[in-house]
N, C-alpha and C positions, 0 to 999 in steps of 0.2 A: 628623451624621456617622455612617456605617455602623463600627459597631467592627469589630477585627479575628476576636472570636468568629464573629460574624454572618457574616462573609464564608467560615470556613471552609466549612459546610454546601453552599456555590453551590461553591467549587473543588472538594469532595469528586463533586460533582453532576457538573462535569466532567471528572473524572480529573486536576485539576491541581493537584493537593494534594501538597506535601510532597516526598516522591523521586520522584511520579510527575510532577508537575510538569518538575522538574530532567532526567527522562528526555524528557520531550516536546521539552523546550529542546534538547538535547543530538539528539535525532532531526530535529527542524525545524534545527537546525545543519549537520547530515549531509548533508541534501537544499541548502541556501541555501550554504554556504562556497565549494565548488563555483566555484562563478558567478565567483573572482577569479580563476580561472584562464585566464576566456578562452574561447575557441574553440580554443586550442591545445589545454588541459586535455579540454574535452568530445569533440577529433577523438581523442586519446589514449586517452580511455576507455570511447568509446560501443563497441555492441556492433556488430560488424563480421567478416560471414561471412571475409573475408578475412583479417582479422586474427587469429581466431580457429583460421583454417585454417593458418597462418603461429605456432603456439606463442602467441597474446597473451594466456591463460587470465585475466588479470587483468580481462579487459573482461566477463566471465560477470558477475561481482561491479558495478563502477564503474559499467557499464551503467545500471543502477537509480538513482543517486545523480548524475548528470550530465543538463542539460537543454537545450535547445535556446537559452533565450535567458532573461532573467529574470522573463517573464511569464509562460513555461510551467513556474517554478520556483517561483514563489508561486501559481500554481493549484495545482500537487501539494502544497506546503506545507499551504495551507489544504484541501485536502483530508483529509489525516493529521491536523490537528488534531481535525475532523467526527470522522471515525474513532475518537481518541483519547477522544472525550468521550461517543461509544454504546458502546467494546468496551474499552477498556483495562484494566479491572479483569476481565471473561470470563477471562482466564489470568493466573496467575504469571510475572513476569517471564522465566523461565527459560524457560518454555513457548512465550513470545513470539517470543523468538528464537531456538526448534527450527521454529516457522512460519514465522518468514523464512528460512529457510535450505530449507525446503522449498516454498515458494513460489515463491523466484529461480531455484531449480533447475527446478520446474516451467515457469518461463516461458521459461528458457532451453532449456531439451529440445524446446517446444514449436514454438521458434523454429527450431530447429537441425534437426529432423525433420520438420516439420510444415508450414515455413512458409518452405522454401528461395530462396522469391522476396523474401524481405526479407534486404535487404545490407547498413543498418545499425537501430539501434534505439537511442532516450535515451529516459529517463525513471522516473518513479516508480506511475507510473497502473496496469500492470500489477500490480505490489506491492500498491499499494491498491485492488484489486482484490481481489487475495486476502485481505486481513486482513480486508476487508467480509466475502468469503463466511464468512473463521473463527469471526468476531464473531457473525455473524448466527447462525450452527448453534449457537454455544454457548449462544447468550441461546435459543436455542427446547430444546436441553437441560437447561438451568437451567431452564425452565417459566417463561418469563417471554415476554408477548405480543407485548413490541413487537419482539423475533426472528421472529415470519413476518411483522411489515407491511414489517422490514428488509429481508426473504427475498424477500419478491413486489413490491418496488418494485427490487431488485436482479436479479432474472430480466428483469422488463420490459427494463430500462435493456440488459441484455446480448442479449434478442433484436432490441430496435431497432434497436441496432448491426451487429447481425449483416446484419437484413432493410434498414434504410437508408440507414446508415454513423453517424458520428461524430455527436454530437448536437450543436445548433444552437450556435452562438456558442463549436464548442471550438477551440481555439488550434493550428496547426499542423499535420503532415500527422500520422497516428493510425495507429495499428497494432491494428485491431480486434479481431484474433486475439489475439493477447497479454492482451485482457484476460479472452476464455476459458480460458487456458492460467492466466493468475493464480489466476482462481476454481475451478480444478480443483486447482492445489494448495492454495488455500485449504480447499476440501472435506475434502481427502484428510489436512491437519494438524488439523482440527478432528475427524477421525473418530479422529484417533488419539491427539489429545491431553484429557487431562479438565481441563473446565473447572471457576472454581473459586466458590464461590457468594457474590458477595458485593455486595449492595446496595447504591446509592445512595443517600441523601439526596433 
């Protein structure tokens, strides 16, 4: 039987150690709770030029956190997990959450000026989008290598999309622009946020 010494070292390895753990939990909660609300819940909160033109400022935010159906809500899930276990430790918690606030912002401006032919928008993929690009910059600031193969396997993946659409087997109709709009506010927090040096296991 693996003791519980043993096993710290593998949760440290994935950012699941401890408070960071408890924070994952609590972030895979935020994206998954959602779902009991329905399609009521998700018509109420998705992003909607209209609603939005109409005072609903609350859909800039929910937008993000609401999904189309429960498949397309454990793929973002397990996405954020990936995520959490290459970049979570790249910034202080505090720092994480000046990136999300500048990320949603960013998707949302990009949406809102850039992208007036889309009427509504759910999801999380945009978001994670951005903490990939944040993740990636930090880890190649911190001198650590596997920040450019994160870097140049993350360019590819955003110009396929751009040049062929949605990559094979993805769920649902896709907002390809929004995941440029994420990765440019992801750029734009990791330029301005310092990351913090601290190794895995």
């Amino acid at each position: 039987m693996t003791s519980a010494s043993s096993r710290r070292p593998i949760a440290r390895a994935l950012n699941c150690d401890g408070s960071y753990g408890i924070a994952l939990a609590a972030s895979l909660a935020v994206l998954l709770l959602p779902l009991l609300g329905g399609e009521a819940l998700e018509r109420l909160w998705r992003y909607t030029r209209a609603g939005l033109a109409g005072g609903e400022w609350w859909r800039l935010v929910t937008a993000h956190i609401v999904h189309l159906d429960i498949r397309h809500a454990i793929a973002n899930a397990a996405g954020l997990a990936l995520l959490w276990a290459l970049f979570a430790r790249c910034y202080r918690p505090w720092r994480w959450c000046c990136a999300v606030v500048l990320i949603i912002a960013a998707v949302d401006a990009g949406l809102w000026f850039l992208a007036p032919r889309v009427q509504w928008y759910v999801g999380a993929s945009a978001l994670l989008h951005g903490g990939f690009a944040c993740g990636a910059v930090a880890m190649i600031r911190s001198g650590e290598r596997l920040g450019w193969l994160a870097a140049i396997v993350f360019v590819v993946k955003l110009a396929w999309e751009q040049w062929q659409g949605p990559l094979p087997l993805t769920h649902g109709p896709v907002v390809t622009a929004s995941h440029i709009y994420g990765a440019a506010g992801g750029l734009l927090a990791a330029l301005l946020l310092r990351p913090q040096r601290d190794p895995l296991y």
